[in-house]
Every structure is written in C-alpha cells, then in structure tokens.
C-alpha positions, 0 to 999 in steps of 0.5 A: 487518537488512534490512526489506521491505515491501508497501504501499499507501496511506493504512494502510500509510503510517501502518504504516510511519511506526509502524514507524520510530517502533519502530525508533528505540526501538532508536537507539544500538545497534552495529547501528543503521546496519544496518537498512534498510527497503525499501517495494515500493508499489502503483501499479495506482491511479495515474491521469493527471488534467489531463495529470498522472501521479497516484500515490496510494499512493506518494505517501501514502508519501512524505508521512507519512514525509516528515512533510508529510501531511494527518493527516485526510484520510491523503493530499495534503499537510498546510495545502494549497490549492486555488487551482489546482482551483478555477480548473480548476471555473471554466473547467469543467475536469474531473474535479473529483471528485478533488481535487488541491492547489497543492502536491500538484501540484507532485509531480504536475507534477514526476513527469509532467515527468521521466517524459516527459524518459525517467525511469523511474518508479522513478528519479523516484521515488528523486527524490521520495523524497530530497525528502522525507529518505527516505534519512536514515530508512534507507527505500528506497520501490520502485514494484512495477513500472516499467510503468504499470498501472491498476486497473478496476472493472466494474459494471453499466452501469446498465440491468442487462443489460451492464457498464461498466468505471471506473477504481478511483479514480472507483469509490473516490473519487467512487462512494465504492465504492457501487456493486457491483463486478462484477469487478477488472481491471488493465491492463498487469498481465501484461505488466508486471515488476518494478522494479528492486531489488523481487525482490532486496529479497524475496528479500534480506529478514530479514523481510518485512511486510505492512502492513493495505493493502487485500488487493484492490486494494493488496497484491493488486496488488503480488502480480499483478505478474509474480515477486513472488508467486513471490519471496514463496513462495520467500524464506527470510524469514518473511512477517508480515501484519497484518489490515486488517479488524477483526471482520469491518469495514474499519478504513479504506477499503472492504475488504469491497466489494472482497472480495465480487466475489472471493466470499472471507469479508470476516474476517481469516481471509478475507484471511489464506486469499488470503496462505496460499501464503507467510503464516508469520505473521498479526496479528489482532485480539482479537476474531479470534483464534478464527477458523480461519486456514491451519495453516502461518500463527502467529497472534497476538491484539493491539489492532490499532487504530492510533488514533496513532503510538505505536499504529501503533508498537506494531502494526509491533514486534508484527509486527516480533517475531514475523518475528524470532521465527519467522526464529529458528525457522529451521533 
C-alpha cells in the first residue's frame, strides 16, 4: 500500500509520527514490507537566515519522526543550545527574533553546504532524511519542489494609506501573525515544478492524506506548485483531509489570521470548501459535524485533539480507514 501525504510543519509532523504509530499496530502481517508512506512537504516558509538555508517544515518533519524533536516547542531539535545565537546577539548580528540552536544549525549549515556544491533540494533532503532513519520507517520525505519559493505577507505599512511585504516567518514568528495581513504572495511559485517523484507519488497513491497543516500557508502552498492541484483532481486515489480547526479555533498556529484575507469562513467547512475540487473525505470534530461541507465530500465526526501519540495515532488510522473505505467504494 502506497500512502501519500501533503504536510507542513509542526501539526503535520505530529500526524505523521501518529500515523507510523497506527501502522506498526499492523507489524507482522504478510504485507508489512509493502506500506511505504511518501511525505510531499511545503517549503514556501523557507528562508535564508546568516547565509543559511532554513527549512521549517521539512525540518519539523524530519525531527519528530527522527525522534529528535523538542516536544514543547513542536520544532528545533529536543535538549538543544544556544551558544552560537547568543555570540551572533553580541556581535549584534541580526535577526535574533529567529532563534536557531547549535545543533539545529549543523542541518542548516550542512543543506546550504550541499545546496551550494550542486545538490538539488531534494537530493539533501534524502540526505537528511537517512540521518535521521526515515527510510528504516518506510518514509519517503519529498519537498513540493526543487525551486526555492518563499511566502510573503502584505500588510499595511503603518501610515494606512500603503502596504509593505514581510516574509511569512517574520509575520509568523516575530508579529506573532498580529498584525492583519493584507494579501499572500509567494515568489518563484509560478515558475516553479514539481519535485522529482511528487506527482508520481499523487498519482501512484492508494490514499492520499491531508494532515491538520495550516490550509493557507502549508498545504495551500503545496497545492500552488504548478501540477499537484491537477494531480490531486485526477488520482484514482481517495483524498482524505483532516480539519485543522476546532469549532471554528486553530488547534495550533494562526489559521484563522490566514484564512481572513482570503475572505473564506474561518470553521471546518470553511477550509474543506478551498479542498472540494479533489475532497472525497473530511475529519472533523464532533462539535463540527453539523456544518454544511461540499455534497461530493464523506464527512466524519471524531475527537480530533491530538493531546499525544497515541491520540495522533488514532486520528491518522480514523482518516487512514475511511481512504480505505472510500477506495473500496471504487469501481
């Protein structure tokens, strides 16, 4: 079975990391060797930080189902220092709003090492991905695209009468997304393609699952990218999502700052309407399941809070069974 996956950061990581915990519920059947999970990450919040490429999610990614993470932050790797930022604030280095530690830099310094010897991003990526014993767990991690993309913000520039753009980690991480944003931009995006191996991985998939990742900014990222929106509308392969918002609230995060400029219902039915052209099914919340969602969507009711692994294990088999159930539906 062929498991495919669109994912950002911090709430996709922890899906995914619940989803290999349902699976090895299921070790020692005659078909264990054949389940393969492929993770299509976003990159549009990457960003070069002290001549470093930085990439958030991918990076979340790797950690939690590296078993390296820092559990309460969600990101940066677990017991880390910060000797390095702290010389980098003396010599009055910045930013500092981005706080990177010593051993989290060492990914940092080793991807922008390989990226500028010719590596494609994908390539270091694998590289990463076998450091951290990826493979051994039968995950394939694929960034959407090769091309470097970065998301934008545009807000108001303070005076009221002009605008200014900000890169989306400095809106998210040192605004705290406070500030209103005007528009979303993404540079690069439309000249950008596909990574190698991510519309295969859409189109080969047994199920595809959308992980609770921010609709705007991560999964809607990963859907920009030139072909995978049209790869979604056209695999044979149920499409199951799982709602980030819980009666109308982020779980985590700042969905509902980034679903305002969009003009789209900050609920679960809000963010399943921007999936409806491919949405065969849809997790959502008790509290949400008397909301209108699109008639072609399967809608089903469960506690969606991941409070640990074992809650996001039973999250990712709920959305695991009802692709299973769907695709059995299938002519």
């Amino acid at each position: 079975m062929q498991i495919t996956a669109l994912s950002g950061g911090v709430g996709g990581a922890r899906f995914l990391r619940g989803l290999l915990r349902a699976l090895d519920t299921h070790r020692g059947s005659p078909t264990d060797d054949e389940v393969t999970v492929t993770v299509i990450g976003n990159t549009g919040d990457d960003i070069t930080l002290f001549g470093l490429r930085v990439c958030p999610d991918l990076d979340s990614v790797l950690y939690t189902l590296g078993g390296g993470v820092d559990e309460d932050q969600g990101w940066g790797r677990d017991g880390d220092t910060r000797a390095v930022m702290e010389e980098l604030a003396a010599l009055g280095v910045q930013p500092q709003w981005f706080g990177l530690g010593d051993r989290d830099l060492g990914t940092h310094v080793a991807r922008s090492l390989w990226l500028g010897q010719g590596a494609t991003l994908s390539e270091v990526t694998a590289r990463l991905a076998a450091r951290w014993g990826l493979p051994e767990q039968g995950v394939r991690l694929l960034p959407v695209t090769d091309a470097p993309i970065e998301t934008h913000v545009v807000v108001d520039d303070g005076d009221g009468d002009g605008e200014r753009a900000v890169h989306f980690q400095e809106w998210w991480v040192r605004l705290g997304a406070a500030v209103e944003a005007r528009r979303f931009t993404v540079a690069g995006l439309q000249s950008a393609v596909p990574a190698p191996g991510v519309l295969e991985a859409i189109r080969a998939a047994d199920v595809v699952l959308l992980p609770p990742s921010n609709p705007v900014v991560s999964i809607g990222i990963v859907l920009g990218v030139p072909g995978v929106r049209d790869a979604l509308r056209g695999t044979r392969a149920p499409v199951v999502g799982v709602s980030p918002l819980i009666g109308g609230r982020p779980v985590r995060g700042h969905a509902d700052a980034c679903l305002a400029p969009l003009g789209v219902e900050v609920s679960a039915a809000g963010v399943a309407g921007l999936y409806a052209d491919f949405l065969d099914g849809w997790l959502v919340d008790e509290a949400d399941v008397g909301a209108a969602y699109p008639s072609s969507t399967t809608v089903r009711g469960l506690d969606l809070l991941m409070r640990d692994v074992d809650g996001a294990a039973r999250i990712a088999r709920a959305a695991l069974d009802l692709g299973l159930e769907l695709a059995g539906d299938r002519p």
